[in-house]
N, C-alpha and C positions, 0 to 999 in steps of 0.2 A: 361519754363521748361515743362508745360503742354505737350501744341504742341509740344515736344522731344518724351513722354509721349505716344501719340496719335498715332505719326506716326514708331514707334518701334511695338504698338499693330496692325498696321496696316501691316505692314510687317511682323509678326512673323503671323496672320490670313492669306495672303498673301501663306506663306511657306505652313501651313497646306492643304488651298485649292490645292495649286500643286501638293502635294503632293498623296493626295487624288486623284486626277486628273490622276499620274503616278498609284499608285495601280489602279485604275478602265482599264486605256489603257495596264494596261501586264497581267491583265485577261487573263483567255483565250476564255472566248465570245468575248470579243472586239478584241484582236487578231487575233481570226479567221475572226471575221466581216470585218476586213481590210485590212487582208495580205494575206486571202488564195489565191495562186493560183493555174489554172486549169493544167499548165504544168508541175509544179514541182514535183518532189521524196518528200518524204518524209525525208529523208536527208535533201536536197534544204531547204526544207518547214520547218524544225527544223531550220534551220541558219539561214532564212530569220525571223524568231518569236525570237531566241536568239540575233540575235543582233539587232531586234527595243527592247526587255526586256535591254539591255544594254545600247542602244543608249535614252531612256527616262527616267534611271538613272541616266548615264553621265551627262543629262542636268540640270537633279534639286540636283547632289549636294550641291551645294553652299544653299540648302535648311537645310540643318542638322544643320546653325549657330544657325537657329529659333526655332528651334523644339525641346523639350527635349533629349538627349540620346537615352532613352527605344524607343521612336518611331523613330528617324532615324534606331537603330539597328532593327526595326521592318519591317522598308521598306526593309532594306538590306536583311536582314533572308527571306523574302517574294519573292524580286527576285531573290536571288539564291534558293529557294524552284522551283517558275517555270520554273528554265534554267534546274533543274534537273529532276523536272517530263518529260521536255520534251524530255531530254536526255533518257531517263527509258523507256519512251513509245515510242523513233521511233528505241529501242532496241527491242521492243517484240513486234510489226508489223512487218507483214513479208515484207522480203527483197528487194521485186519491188514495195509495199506499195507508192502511192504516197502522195502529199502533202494533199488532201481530206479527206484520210486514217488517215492520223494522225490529222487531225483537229478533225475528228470523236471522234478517241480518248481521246482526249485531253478532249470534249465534255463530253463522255461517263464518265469520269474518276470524273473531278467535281459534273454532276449530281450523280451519285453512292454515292455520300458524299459529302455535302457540305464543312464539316469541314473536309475536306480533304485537303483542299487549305487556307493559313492563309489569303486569302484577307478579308473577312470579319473583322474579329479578326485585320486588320491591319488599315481597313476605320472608324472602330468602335471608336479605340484609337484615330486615329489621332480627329477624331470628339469628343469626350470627353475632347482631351484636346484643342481641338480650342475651344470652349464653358468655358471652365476656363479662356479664356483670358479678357473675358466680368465681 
């Protein structure tokens, strides 16, 4: 029973690392750091950033068995916060704006306020309560 035990904490620590993992990659430093491109619209450049924000959701679903409620709905609330900031922001860039344009943004938008974006408030829980598992 132990070893049942052991390897349930090791899997619910497991979930939280991932999870943490997806908040830090839909950032949007690490976003910009890995998907801006130099050709794209800003359009482009919002689609190509919402759907890797969906497609490193999609993956650690199956993470929400392990993790209490309050922080999967944390994750969720967090990636639709930055599918919509970036809907917002390649609305009030202007219109030939391209993909650069709104990285900038996106940039500008976080620095101006940290607590503008819930990723801290989302790394911080999840680590709180991976720490309770000990």
């Amino acid at each position: 029973m132990q070893q049942d035990a052991s390897n349930s904490t090791i899997l619910v620590l497991q979930a939280y690392e991932r999870l943490i993992t997806l908040s830090e990659r839909i950032g949007f430093n690490k976003l910009t750091e890995r998907l801006l491109s130099d050709i794209l619209s800003a359009n482009e450049q919002a689609n190509v950033f919402i759907e890797a924000i969906r497609n490193e959701y999609e993956y650690n679903l199956s993470q929400q068995i392990y993790v209490s409620d309050k922080a999967w709905q944390m994750v969720t609330d967090f990636k639709e916060q930055q599918i919509f900031i970036i809907r917002q922001l390649v609305n009030v860039i202007p219109n030939n704006a391209q993909g650069a344009d709104l990285s900038t943004a996106m940039i500008q938008f976080i620095n101006a306020d940290e607590q503008a974006s819930l990723q801290s408030i989302v790394i911080e829980t999840l680590r709180f309560e991976a720490r309770q598992q000990f």
